[in-house]
MIPAMAR-321037 format. One record per residue (C-alpha): residue number from 1; chain; x, y, z. Coordinates in nm, 2 decimals. Example, Ala and Ser with C-alpha at 12.3 -4.5 7.8 and 13.67 -1.06 7.14 Angstrom:
<nodes>
NODE    i  ch    east   north      up
NODE    1   A    1.23   -0.45    0.78
NODE    2   A    1.37   -0.11    0.71
</nodes>
This chain:
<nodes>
NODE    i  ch    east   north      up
NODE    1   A   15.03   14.71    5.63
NODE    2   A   14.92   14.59    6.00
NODE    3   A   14.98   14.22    5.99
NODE    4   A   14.81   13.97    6.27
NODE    5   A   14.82   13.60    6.31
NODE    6   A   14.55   13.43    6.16
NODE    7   A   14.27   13.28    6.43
NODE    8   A   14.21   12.94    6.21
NODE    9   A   14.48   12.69    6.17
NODE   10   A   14.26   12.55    5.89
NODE   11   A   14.33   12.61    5.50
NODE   12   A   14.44   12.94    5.38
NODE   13   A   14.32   13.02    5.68
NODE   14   A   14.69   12.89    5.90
NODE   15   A   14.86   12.93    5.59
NODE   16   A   14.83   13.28    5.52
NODE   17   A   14.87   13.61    5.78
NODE   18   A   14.53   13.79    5.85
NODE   19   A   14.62   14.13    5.65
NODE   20   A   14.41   14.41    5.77
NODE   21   A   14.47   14.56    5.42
NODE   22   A   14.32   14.30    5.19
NODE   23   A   14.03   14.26    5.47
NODE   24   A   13.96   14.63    5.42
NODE   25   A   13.97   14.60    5.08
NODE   26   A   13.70   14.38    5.07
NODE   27   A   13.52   14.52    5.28
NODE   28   A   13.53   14.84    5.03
NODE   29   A   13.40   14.65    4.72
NODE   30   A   13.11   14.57    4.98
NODE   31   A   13.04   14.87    5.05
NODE   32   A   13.05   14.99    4.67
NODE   33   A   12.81   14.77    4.63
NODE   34   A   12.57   14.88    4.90
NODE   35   A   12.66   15.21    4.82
NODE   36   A   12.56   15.19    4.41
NODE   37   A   12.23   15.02    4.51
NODE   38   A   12.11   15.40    4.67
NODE   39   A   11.73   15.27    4.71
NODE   40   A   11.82   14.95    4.88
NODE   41   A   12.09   15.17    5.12
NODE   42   A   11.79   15.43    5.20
NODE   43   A   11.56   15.17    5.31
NODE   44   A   11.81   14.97    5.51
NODE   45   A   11.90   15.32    5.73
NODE   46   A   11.53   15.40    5.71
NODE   47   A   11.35   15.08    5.81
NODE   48   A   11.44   15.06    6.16
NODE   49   A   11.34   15.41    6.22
NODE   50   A   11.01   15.41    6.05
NODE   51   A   10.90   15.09    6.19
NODE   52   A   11.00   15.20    6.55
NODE   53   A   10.77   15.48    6.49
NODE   54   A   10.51   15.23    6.36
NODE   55   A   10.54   14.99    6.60
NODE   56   A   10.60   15.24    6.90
NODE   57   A   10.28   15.42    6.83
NODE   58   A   10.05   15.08    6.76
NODE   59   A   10.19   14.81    7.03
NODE   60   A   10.02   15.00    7.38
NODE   61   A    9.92   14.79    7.65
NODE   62   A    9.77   15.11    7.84
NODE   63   A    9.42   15.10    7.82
NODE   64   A    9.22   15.41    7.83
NODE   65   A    8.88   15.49    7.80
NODE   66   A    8.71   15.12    7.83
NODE   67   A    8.37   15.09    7.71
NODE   68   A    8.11   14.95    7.94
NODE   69   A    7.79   14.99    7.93
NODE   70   A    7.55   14.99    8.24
NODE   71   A    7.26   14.75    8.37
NODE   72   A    7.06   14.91    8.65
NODE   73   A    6.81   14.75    8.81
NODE   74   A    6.83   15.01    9.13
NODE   75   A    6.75   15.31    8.94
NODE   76   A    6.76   15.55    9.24
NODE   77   A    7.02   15.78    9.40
NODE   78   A    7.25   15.52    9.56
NODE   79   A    7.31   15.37    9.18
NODE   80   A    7.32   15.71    9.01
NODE   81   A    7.60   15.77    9.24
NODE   82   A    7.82   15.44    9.20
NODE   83   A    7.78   15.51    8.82
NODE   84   A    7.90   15.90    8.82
NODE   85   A    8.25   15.71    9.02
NODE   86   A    8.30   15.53    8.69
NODE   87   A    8.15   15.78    8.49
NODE   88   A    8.41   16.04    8.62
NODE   89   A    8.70   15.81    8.61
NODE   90   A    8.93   15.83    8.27
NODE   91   A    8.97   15.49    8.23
NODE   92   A    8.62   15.43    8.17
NODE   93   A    8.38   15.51    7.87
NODE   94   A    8.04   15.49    7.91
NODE   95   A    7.88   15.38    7.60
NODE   96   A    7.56   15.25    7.64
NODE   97   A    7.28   15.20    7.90
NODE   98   A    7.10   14.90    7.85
NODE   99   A    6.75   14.80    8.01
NODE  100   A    6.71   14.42    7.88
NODE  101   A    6.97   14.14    8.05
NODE  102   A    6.94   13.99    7.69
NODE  103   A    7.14   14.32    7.55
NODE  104   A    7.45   14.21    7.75
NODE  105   A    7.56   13.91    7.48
NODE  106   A    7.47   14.12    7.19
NODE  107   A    7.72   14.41    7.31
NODE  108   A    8.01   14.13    7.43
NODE  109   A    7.94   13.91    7.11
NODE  110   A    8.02   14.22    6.86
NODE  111   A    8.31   14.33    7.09
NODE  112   A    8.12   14.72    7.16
NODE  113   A    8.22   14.71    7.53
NODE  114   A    8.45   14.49    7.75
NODE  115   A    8.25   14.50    8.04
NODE  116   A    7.88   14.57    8.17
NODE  117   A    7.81   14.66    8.51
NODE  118   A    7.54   14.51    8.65
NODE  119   A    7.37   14.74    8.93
NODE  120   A    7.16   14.52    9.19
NODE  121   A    6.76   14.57    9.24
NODE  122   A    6.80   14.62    9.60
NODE  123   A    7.17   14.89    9.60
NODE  124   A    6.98   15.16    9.78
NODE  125   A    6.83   15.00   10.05
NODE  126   A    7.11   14.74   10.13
NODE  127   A    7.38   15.04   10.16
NODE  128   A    7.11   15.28   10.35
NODE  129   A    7.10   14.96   10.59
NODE  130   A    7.48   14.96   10.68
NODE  131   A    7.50   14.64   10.50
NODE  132   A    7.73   14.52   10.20
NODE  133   A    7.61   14.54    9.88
NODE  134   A    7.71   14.32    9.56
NODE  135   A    7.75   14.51    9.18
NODE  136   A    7.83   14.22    8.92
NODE  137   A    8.07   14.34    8.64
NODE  138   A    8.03   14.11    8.31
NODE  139   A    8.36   14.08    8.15
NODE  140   A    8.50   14.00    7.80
NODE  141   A    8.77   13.77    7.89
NODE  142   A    8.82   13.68    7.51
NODE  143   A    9.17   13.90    7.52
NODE  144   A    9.32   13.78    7.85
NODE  145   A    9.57   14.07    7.87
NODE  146   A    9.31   14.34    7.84
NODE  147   A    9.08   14.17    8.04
NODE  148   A    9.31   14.15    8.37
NODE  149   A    9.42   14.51    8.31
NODE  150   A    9.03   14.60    8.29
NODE  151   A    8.94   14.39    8.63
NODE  152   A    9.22   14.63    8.78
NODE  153   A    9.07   14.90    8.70
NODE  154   A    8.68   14.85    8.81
NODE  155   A    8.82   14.72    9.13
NODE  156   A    9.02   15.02    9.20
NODE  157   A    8.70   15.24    9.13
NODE  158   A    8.46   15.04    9.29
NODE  159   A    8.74   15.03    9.60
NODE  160   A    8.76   15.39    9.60
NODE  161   A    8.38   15.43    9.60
NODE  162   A    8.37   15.18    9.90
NODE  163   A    8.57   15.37   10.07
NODE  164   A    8.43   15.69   10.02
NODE  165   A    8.07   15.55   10.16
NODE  166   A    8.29   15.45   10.47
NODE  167   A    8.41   15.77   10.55
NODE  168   A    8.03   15.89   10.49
NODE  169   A    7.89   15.62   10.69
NODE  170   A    8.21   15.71   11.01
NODE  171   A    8.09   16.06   11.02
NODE  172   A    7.69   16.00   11.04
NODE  173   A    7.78   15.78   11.35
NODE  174   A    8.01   16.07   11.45
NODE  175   A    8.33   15.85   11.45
NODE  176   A    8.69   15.94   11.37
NODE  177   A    8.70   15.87   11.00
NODE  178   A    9.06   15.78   11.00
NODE  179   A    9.16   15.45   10.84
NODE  180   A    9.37   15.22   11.02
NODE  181   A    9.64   15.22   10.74
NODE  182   A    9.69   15.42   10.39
NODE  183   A    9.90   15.37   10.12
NODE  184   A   10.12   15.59    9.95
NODE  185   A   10.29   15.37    9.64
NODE  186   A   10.57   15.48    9.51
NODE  187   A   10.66   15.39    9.15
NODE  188   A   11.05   15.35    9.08
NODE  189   A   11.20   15.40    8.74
NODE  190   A   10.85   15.42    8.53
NODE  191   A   10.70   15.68    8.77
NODE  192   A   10.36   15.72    8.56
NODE  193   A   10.34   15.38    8.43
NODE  194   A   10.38   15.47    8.04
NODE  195   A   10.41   15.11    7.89
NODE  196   A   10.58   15.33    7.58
NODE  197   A   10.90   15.34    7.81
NODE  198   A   10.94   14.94    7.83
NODE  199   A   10.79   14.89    7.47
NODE  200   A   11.06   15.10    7.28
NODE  201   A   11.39   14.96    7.42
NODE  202   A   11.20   14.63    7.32
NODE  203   A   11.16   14.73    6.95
NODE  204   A   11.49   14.87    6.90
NODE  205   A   11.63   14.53    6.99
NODE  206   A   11.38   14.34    6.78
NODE  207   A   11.47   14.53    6.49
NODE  208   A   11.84   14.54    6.53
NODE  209   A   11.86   14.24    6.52
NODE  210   A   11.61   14.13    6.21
NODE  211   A   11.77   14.36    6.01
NODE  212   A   12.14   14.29    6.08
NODE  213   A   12.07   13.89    5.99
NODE  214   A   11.87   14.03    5.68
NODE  215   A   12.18   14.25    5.59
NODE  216   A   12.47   13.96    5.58
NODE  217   A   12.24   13.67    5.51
NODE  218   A   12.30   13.73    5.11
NODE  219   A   12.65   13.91    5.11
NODE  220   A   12.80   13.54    5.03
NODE  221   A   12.56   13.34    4.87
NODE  222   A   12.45   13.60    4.62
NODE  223   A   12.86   13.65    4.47
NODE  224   A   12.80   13.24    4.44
NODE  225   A   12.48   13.34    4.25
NODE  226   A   12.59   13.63    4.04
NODE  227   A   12.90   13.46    3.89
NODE  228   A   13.16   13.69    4.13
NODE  229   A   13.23   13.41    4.35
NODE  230   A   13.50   13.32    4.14
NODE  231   A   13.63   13.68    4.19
NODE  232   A   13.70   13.61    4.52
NODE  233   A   13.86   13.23    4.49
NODE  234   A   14.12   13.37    4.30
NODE  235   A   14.18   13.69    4.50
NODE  236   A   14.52   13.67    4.72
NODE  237   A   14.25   13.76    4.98
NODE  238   A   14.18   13.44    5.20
NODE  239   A   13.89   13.35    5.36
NODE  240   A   13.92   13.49    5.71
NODE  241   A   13.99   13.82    5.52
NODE  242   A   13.71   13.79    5.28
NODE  243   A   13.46   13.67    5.53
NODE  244   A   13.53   14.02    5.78
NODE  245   A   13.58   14.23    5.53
NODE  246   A   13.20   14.15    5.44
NODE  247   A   13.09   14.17    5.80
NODE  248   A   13.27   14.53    5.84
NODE  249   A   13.04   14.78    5.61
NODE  250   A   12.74   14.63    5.78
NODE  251   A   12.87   14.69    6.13
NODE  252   A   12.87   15.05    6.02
NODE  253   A   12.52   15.03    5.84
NODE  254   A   12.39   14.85    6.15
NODE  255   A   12.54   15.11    6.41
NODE  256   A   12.39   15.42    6.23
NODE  257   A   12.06   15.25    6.23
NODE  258   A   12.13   15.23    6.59
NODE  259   A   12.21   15.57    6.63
NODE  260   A   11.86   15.65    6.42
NODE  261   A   11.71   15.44    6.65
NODE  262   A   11.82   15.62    7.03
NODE  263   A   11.72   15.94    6.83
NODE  264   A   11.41   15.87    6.71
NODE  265   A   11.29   15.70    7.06
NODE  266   A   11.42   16.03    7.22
NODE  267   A   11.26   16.25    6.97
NODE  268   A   10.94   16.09    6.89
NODE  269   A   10.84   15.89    7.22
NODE  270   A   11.01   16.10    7.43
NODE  271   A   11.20   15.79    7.54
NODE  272   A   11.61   15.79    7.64
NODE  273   A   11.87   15.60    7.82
NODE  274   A   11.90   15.68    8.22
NODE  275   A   12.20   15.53    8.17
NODE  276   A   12.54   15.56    8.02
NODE  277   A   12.49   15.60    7.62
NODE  278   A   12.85   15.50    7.59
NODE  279   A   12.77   15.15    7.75
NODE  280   A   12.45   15.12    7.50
NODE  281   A   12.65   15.14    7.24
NODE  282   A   12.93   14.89    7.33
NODE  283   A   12.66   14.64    7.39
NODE  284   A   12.48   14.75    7.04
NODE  285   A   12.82   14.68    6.92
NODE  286   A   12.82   14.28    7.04
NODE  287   A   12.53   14.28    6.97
NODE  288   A   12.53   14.32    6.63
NODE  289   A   12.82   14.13    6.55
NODE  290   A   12.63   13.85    6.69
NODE  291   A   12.33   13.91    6.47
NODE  292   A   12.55   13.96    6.18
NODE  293   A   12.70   13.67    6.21
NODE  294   A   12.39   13.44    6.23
NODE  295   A   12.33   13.60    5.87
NODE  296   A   12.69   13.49    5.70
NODE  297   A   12.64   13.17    5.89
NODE  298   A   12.32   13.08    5.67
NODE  299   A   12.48   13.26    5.34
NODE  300   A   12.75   13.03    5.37
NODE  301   A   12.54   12.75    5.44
NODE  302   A   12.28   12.77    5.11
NODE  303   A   12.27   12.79    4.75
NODE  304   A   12.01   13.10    4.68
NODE  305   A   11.90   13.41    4.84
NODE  306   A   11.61   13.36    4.91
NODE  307   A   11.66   13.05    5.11
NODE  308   A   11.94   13.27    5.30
NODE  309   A   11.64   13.55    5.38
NODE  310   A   11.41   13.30    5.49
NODE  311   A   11.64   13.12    5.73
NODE  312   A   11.82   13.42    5.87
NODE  313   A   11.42   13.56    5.93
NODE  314   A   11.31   13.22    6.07
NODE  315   A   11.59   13.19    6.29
NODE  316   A   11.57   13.56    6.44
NODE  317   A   11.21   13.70    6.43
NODE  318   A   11.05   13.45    6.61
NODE  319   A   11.30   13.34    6.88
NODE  320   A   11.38   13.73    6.97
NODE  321   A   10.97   13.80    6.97
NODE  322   A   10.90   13.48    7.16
NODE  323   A   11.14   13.35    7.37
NODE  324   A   11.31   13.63    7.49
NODE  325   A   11.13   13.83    7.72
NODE  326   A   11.00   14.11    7.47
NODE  327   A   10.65   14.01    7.44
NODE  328   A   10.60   13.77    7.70
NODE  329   A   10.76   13.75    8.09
NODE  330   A   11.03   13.44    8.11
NODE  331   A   10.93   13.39    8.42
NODE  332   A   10.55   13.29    8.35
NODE  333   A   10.76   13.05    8.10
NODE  334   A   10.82   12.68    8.14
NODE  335   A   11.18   12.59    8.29
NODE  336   A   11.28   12.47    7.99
NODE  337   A   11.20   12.79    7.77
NODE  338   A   11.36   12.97    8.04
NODE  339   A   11.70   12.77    8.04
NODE  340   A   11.67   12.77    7.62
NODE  341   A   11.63   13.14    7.58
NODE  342   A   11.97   13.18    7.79
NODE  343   A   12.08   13.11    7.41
NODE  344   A   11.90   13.36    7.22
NODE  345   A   12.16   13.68    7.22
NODE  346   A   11.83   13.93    7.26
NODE  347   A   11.75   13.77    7.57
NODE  348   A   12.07   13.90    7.72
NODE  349   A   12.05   14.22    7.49
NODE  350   A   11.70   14.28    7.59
NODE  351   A   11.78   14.33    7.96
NODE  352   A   12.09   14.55    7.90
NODE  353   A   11.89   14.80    7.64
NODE  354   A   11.56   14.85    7.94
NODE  355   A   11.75   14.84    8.25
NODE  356   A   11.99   15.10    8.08
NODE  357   A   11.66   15.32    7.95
NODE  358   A   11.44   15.26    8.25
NODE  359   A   11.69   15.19    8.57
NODE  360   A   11.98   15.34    8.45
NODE  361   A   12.15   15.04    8.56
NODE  362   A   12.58   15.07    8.50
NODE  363   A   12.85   14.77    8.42
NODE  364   A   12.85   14.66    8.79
NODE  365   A   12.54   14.51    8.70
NODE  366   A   12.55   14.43    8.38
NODE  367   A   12.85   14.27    8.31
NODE  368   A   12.76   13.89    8.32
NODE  369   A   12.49   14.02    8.00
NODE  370   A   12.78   14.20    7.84
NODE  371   A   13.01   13.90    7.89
NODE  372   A   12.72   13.69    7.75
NODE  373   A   12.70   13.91    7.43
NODE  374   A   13.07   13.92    7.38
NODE  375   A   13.09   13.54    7.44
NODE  376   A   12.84   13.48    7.15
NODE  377   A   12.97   13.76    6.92
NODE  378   A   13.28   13.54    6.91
NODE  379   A   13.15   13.18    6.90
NODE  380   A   12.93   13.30    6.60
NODE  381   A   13.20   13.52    6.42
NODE  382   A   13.43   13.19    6.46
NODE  383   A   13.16   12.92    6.33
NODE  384   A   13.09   13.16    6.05
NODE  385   A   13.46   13.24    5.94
NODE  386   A   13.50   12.83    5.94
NODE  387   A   13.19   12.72    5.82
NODE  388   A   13.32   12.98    5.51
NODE  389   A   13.51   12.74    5.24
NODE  390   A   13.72   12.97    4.92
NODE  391   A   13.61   12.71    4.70
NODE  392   A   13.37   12.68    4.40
</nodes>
């Protein structure tokens, strides 16, 4: 038997010697119970991976083929011409062509285009005459997100076309047609823009660490509801021991999901760490004890399960998909978000999990994250294992 000091001075706790044994031990009837329940087990090592695959395939923010619909009021060659740029481009979807300005808010009101373009009277003549020309684009700025990605877009085609009647116009006039600058962009780490790439890293973190708060938020309160709890008051077992040895089988249920998780990215999306797999999974490892622990913390706190459940998803779900950085940028944030999501552990997750998948990023640069991680796996493990009275 490996004998250690014991980390609480309170109690049984700095009474008693932490035993490894009697902490595996417990940890064993834990996992005979998981292991009985064989539904319940399948789901938990399923879960992750089929709502990665879900969620991977439904959250997109590339947009492709965007409806419009066209408003002429040129009808000659000059418009047939602007059109065939959009037309020919595959972001674009031409799906109708309209001939009445009062068929605009009846396409935007039931949503069946984001955007008509509005083709001036006078297009021909005001281009055959050197001059510029204006083309108004109605947008449907009712989705924000899609709407700025849209106005991208058009601008970019209707920039290309501009230029394209430039170097037309230069060689009528018998000009050189070179441009005084180009540009050549080059695109690190994401090189054809697949939103896919940051979106998956994203999900595996979000549903790490739901599901590990789900998985220890009734390990305690439901002995104290089945009668068992008793069980363990009288075990020689104290509670430093009891309280780890019910954290340990969901460590190794929470890694494997992990390990599902890298696969089924790899496999299904196509999506894989750049960088060192061995470093993912030593932060996976903080990581989840620090989600664990948020779940013990609340089934120590309440009386029923499903108070436990509902706290541990409250207190996870919302701060990871909100606050830190998954959906939403922290820096279009308020300062105060900002500074208050420094103490949400997927914030600091988060940026270890995509700079390891899309920079490739190593410990030089993310070791104040990993310290982070490791700093609240502890403080969390420690309030749990104290808040955790052997007591009826």
């Amino acid at each position: 038997m490996t004998e250690v000091p014991a980390s609480s001075p309170e109690g049984d706790r700095g009474t008693h010697r932490l035993s490894v044994r009697r902490m595996l031990t417990v940890a064993r009837v834990e996992w005979i119970h998981n292991r009985r329940d064989v539904r319940s087990l399948f789901v938990i090592l399923a879960l992750p991976v089929v709502l990665l695959v879900l969620y991977g395939y439904g959250i997109n923010f590339d947009l492709d083929k965007i409806p419009f619909a066209v408003f002429d009021l040129d009808g000659g060659e000059a418009s047939r011409d602007l059109l065939q740029q959009f037309v020919q481009n595959r972001y674009f979807w031409l799906r109708e062509v309209i001939t009445d300005q009062r068929q605009i808010d009846e396409l935007m009101d039931h949503g069946r285009v984001v955007f008509v373009l509005v083709v001036p009277p006078d297009l021909g003549r005001t281009l055959g005459a050197g001059r510029s020309a204006q083309v108004q684009v109605v947008l449907d700025g009712a989705d924000t997100t899609r709407a700025q990605v849209a106005i991208g877009y058009i601008e970019g085609a209707l920039f290309d076309y501009s230029s394209r009647l430039a170097l037309q116009h230069a060689v009528r006039q018998g000009v050189s047609p070179a441009a005084p600058f180009t540009v050549h962009p080059t695109i690190l780490y994401n090189a054809d823009l697949r939103s896919t790439r940051f979106i998956v890293p994203g999900l595996i973190a979000v549903l790490l660490t739901i599901l590990s708060a789900l998985l220890t938020s009734t390990c305690i309160v439901r002995e104290r509801e089945w009668g068992s709890f008793e069980s363990l008051v009288t075990s020689p077992a104290h509670a430093t021991e009891i309280l780890l040895g019910k954290i340990i089988p969901y460590v190794c249920i929470a890694f494997v999901d992990v390990l599902a998780s890298i696969a089924a990215g790899r496999f299904v999306f196509g999506v894989y760490p750049e960088g060192s797999i061995a470093l993912l999974l030593s932060a996976s490892v903080l990581y989840l004890l620090a989600s664990l622990a948020i779940g013990v913390l609340f089934s120590t706190t309440v009386r029923t399960q499903q108070m436990a459940i509902l706290f541990a998803m409250l207190s996870t779900l919302l701060p990871t998909i909100l606050l830190s950085g998954c959906a939403f940028p922290l820096r279009s944030m308020p300062v105060e978000l900002r500074a208050l999501s420094n103490v949400i552990p997927a914030t600091h997750f988060l940026v270890i999990i995509r700079a390891l998948y899309l920079k490739g990023a190593g410990l030089a640069i993310l070791w104040p994250r990993l310290l982070a991680l490791f700093g609240f796996a502890v403080v969390l493990v420690t309030i749990a294992v104290r808040r955790f009275q052997k007591r009826l």
